[in-house]
N, C-alpha and C positions, 0 to 999 in steps of 0.2 A: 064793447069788446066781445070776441067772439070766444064762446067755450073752446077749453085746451085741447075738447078730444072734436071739435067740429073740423078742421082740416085735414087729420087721418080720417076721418068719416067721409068727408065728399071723395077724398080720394078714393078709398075704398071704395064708396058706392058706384062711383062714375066705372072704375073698374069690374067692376059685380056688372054693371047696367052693359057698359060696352063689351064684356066679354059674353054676356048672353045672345046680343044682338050679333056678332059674329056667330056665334058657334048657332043658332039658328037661320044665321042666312048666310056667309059666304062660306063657314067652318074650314075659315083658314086656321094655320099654327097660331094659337094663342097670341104669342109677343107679336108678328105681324101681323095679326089682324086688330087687335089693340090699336099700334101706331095705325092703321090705314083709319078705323072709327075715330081716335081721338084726331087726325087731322080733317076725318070730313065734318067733325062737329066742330073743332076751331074753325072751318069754313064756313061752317053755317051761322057761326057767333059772328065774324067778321059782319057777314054778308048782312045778319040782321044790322047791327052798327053802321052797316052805310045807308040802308032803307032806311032806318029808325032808328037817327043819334040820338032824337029825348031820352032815348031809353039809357043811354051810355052803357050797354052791353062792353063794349070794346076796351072801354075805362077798368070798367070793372073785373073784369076779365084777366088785363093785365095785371092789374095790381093784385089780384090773385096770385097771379104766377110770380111775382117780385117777391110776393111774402113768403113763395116755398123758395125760395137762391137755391134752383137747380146744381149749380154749383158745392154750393158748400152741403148741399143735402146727399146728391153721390157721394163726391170724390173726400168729404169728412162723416162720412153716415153707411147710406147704403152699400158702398163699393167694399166695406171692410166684411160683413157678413155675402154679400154676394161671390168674393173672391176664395172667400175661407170653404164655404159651402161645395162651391165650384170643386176646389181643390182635393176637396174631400175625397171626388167621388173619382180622381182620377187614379189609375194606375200607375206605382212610382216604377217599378221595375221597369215596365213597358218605357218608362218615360226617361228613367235610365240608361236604356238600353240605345236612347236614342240620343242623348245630349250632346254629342258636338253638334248635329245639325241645326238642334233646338236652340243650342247656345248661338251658331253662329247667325240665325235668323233673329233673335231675339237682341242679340246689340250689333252686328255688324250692319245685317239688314233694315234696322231701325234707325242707323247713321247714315247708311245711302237713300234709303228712305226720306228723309231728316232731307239732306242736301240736295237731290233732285225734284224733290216735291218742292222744297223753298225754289229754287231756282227754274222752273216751271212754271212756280205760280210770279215770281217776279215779272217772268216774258210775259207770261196774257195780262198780267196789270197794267203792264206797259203799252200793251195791245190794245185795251179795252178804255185807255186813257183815263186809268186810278194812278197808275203810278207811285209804288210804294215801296218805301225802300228796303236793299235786300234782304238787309238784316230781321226787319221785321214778317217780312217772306218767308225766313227759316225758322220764326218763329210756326208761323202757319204748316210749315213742312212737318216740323216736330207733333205740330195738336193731330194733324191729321194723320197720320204715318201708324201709331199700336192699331191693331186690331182689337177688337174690344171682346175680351173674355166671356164679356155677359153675353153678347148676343152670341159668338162664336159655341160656347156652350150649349144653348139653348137650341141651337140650330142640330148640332151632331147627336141630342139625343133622339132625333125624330129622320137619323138618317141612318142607314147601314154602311158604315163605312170598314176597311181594314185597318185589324187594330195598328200596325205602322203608321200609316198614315192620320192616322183617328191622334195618336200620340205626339205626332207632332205638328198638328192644328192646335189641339189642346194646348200642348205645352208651349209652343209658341206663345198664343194669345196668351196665355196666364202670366209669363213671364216680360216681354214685351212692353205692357202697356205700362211694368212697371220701368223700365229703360227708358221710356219712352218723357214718361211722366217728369227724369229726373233731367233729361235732355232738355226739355220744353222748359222747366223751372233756370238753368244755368241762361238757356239763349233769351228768354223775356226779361232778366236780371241785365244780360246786355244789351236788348235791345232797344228797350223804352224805359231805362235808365239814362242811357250815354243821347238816346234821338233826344227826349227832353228833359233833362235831370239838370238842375242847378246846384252849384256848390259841394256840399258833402258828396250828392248822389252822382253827380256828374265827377268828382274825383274817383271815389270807389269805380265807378266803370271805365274810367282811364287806367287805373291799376290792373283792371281785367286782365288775367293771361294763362295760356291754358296750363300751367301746372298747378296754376289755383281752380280749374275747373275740373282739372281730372282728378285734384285731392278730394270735392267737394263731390264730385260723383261717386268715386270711393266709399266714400264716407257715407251719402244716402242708400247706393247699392247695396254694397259688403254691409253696411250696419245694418239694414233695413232685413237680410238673409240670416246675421245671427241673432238679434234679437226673435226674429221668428222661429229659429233651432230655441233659442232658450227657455222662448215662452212656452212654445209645444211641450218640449220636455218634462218642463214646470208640471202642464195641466194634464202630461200625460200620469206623471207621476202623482197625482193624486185621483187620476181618474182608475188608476192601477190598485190605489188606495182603499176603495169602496166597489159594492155591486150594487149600486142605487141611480136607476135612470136618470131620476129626477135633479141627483145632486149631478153625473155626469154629465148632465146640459147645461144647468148653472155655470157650473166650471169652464163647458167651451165661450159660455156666453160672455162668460168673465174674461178668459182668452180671448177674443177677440176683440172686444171693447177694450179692453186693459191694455193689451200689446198695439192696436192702432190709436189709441192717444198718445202713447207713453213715443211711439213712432213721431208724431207731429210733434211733440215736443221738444225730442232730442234733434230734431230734423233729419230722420232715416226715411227711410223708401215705408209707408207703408203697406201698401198693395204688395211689394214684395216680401215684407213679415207674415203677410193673412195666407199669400201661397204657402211660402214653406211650412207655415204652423197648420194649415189645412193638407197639406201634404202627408206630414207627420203623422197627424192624427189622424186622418182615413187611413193609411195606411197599417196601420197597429190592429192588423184585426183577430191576434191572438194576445191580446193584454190578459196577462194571467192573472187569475180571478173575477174577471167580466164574463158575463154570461151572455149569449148567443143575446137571448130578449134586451138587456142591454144597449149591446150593440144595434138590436135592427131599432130601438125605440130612437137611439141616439143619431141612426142613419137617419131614420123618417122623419125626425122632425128638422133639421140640416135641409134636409129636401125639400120639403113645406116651405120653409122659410126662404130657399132658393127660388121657389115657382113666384110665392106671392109677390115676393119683393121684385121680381124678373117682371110681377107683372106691371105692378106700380110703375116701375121706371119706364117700362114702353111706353104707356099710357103717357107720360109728362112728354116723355120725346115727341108724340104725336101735339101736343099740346103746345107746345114750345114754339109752333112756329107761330103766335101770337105775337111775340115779343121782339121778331127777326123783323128790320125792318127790307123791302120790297121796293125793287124795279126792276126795269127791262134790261139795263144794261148789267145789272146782276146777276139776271137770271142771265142772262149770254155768258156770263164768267161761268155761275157755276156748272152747266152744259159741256163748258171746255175743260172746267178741271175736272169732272168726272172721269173723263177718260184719260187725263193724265195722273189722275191719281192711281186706276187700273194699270196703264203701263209702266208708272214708277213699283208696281208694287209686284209685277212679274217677271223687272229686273231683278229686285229687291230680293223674293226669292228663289230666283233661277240663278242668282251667280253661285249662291251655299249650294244652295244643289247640285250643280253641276260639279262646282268641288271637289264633294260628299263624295257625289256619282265617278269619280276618278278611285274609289278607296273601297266602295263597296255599292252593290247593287241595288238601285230607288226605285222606289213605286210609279209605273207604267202614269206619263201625264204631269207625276207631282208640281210640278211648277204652275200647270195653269189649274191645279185642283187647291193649292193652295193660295192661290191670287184668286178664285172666286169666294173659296173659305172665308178671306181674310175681311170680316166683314166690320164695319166703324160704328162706333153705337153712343153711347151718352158720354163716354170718356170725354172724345172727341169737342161735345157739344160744351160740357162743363168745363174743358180749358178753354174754350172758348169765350165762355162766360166769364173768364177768371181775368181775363186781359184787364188794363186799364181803359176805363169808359173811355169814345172817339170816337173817330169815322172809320180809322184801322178797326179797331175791334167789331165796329156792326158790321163792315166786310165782309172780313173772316170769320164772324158766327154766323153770317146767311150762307157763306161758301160753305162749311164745315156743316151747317146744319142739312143743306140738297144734296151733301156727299153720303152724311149718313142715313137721312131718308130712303138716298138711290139705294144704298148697298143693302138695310133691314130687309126693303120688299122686293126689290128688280133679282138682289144677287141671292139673300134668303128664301125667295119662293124658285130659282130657279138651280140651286147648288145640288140636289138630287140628281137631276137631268146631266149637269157635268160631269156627276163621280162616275155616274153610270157608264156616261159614252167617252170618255178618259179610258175606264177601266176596262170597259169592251173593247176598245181601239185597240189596250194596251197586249 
């Protein structure tokens, strides 16, 4: 058996080893060049695995990555300190300032989203002669449709954007993927219940209908947003309590760990607790009796813990495509949904826009500045992984996984160049 602290260790190291090797030879952005090394070294494991099975590289390898469940290590692990952290550091007023647009992209646009992505990818299935039913399609529309906060963050701090526009990138992705999250749970509840559910399971999805699903999203939404007011409050109130850095990070730490269990259990949204409690709490930056040191101790390590963990997770993304299984006529699928997943997503946010743009004046471009923004990251990949094992699910995790490989490096290394000539045009 392998010591407890050896698999935080290779991870870390692998990360240490490949973010040196970038940042001494391509010194791309951190999180991209991570996923670009960790996918040329899955390449190079593969490739020895086909030279050289004695060795079972490939075996090994995998079962590696089975033992970290991508899956349950985000979307119950990392995503609750990455979204809290994120949050922290945004601006509410700004964000404020902005919220119908942010609201109406954040669930209208993640419902058209949702239903043109499933209905899109249903046509090329049918194309590509997979043929899969559509219901199961809108599951696929759902995983793939939030933008993913982690990587959408990471990217805007290494960009100059206006803070309008900065605001509602930001708060889009923060918001979003947790809409998103609760959409995908209600449609895989229908969909691979009722295709093959016997008995009990196949009655429950007969019963299905939507005033139980919009109670049930109620309920993860709205609960998942006041617990996250109550918890903040909580740890604000005692972080008001003391001027001791040390106990002040205890306490977020306890926040956030404490309000995203207490989330899964009750079964509220919790991505949407870590925003508002990380909202709250960056924003309190005259908590009386905290002293400036404090606060920057309490900011800096928030941050720390935002890069490192930002970086791990890239790393595994790049890594992941071990476990995805590969063909030709796959790869023709996901080639095609790339760019339907682009154009659903500049419907997606050109219809609020334009709206908006009836009521008050938007930033020169917005529509195609925030369809390049809008970039898909582990979220994506970990509901992916979340499906019930089958031939549907390796589909839609190799689809979902080439949608957000394209978007980390194609739309990440190239979103500077858009803001720019958007905002010059504009």
């Amino acid at each position: 058996m392998l010591p407890f602290l050896a698999l935080p260790a290779l991870l870390l190291t692998l990360t240490a080893v490949l973010g040196l090797a970038n940042r001494l030879t391509l010194r791309l952005p951190m999180t991209i060049g991570l996923v670009l090394f960790a996918l040329l070294a899955a390449l190079g494991v593969m490739g020895l695995d086909v030279l050289v099975p004695s060795w079972g590289l490939g075996d090994q390898s995998r079962s590696l990555l089975d033992s970290i469940d991508f899956d349950r290590t985000l979307m119950q692990g990392m995503l609750s300190f990455l979204l809290f952290a994120g949050a922290m550091h945004v601006d509410l007023p700004s964000l404020w300032q902005r919220k119908g647009i942010i609201l109406l992209l954040a669930s209208g646009g993640v419902l058209v989203s949702t239903l043109l992505n499933g209905l899109g990818f249903w046509a090329l299935t049918q194309a590509f002669g997979v043929g899969l039913p559509f219901m199961i399609c809108l599951v696929f529309g759902a995983l793939i449709s939030p933008t993913d906060p982690v990587a959408v963050l990471a990217v805007l701090k290494r960009q100059t954007v206006p803070a309008s526009l900065e605001a509602k990138i930001a708060g889009e992705s923060l918001f979003n993927d947790g809409v998103a999250v609760v959409v995908f749970s209600l449609l895989v509840g229908l969909a691979f219940t009722g295709a093959g559910g016997h008995g009990a399971e196949a009655a429950h999805a007969s019963d299905f209908n939507l005033l139980a699903a919009l109670g049930l999203f109620a309920q993860e939404a709205f609960g998942g947003i006041a617990l996250g007011l109550v918890a903040g409050y909580l740890a604000y109130l005692g972080i008001r309590a003391v001027d001791d850095y040390v106990l002040d990070v205890i306490i977020t730490l306890a926040l956030v760990t404490g309000a995203y269990s207490l989330a899964i259990m009750l079964h509220l949204s919790g991505p949407l607790a870590m925003v508002i409690a990380g909202l709250f709490i960056g924003n309190q930056t005259s908590i009386p009796g905290i002293s400036a040191m404090s606060r920057k101790h309490l900011e800096h390590f928030w941050e720390l813990i935002d890069e490192v963990l930002n970086a791990v997770l890239f790393l595994l993304i790049g890594f992941e495509i071990m476990i995805v299984g590969w063909s030709w006529p796959m790869v023709g699928l996901i080639l095609t949904v790339i760019p339907l997943v682009l154009l659903v997503r500049y419907i997606a946010v050109g219809l609020p826009v334009q709206f908006i743009a009836t009521f008050k004046e938007m930033t020169p471009g917005a529509p195609t500045i925030l369809t390049w923004a809008g970039l898909r990251g582990g979220i994506s990949v970990a509901l992916a992984l979340s499906l019930p094992e089958g031939a549907e699910r390796d589909l839609m995790l190799a689809v979902a996984y080439g949608v957000v490989v394209f978007s980390i490096v194609a739309q990440g290394l190239t979103i500077e160049h858009v803001i720019r000539a958007k905002l010059k045009r504009g």
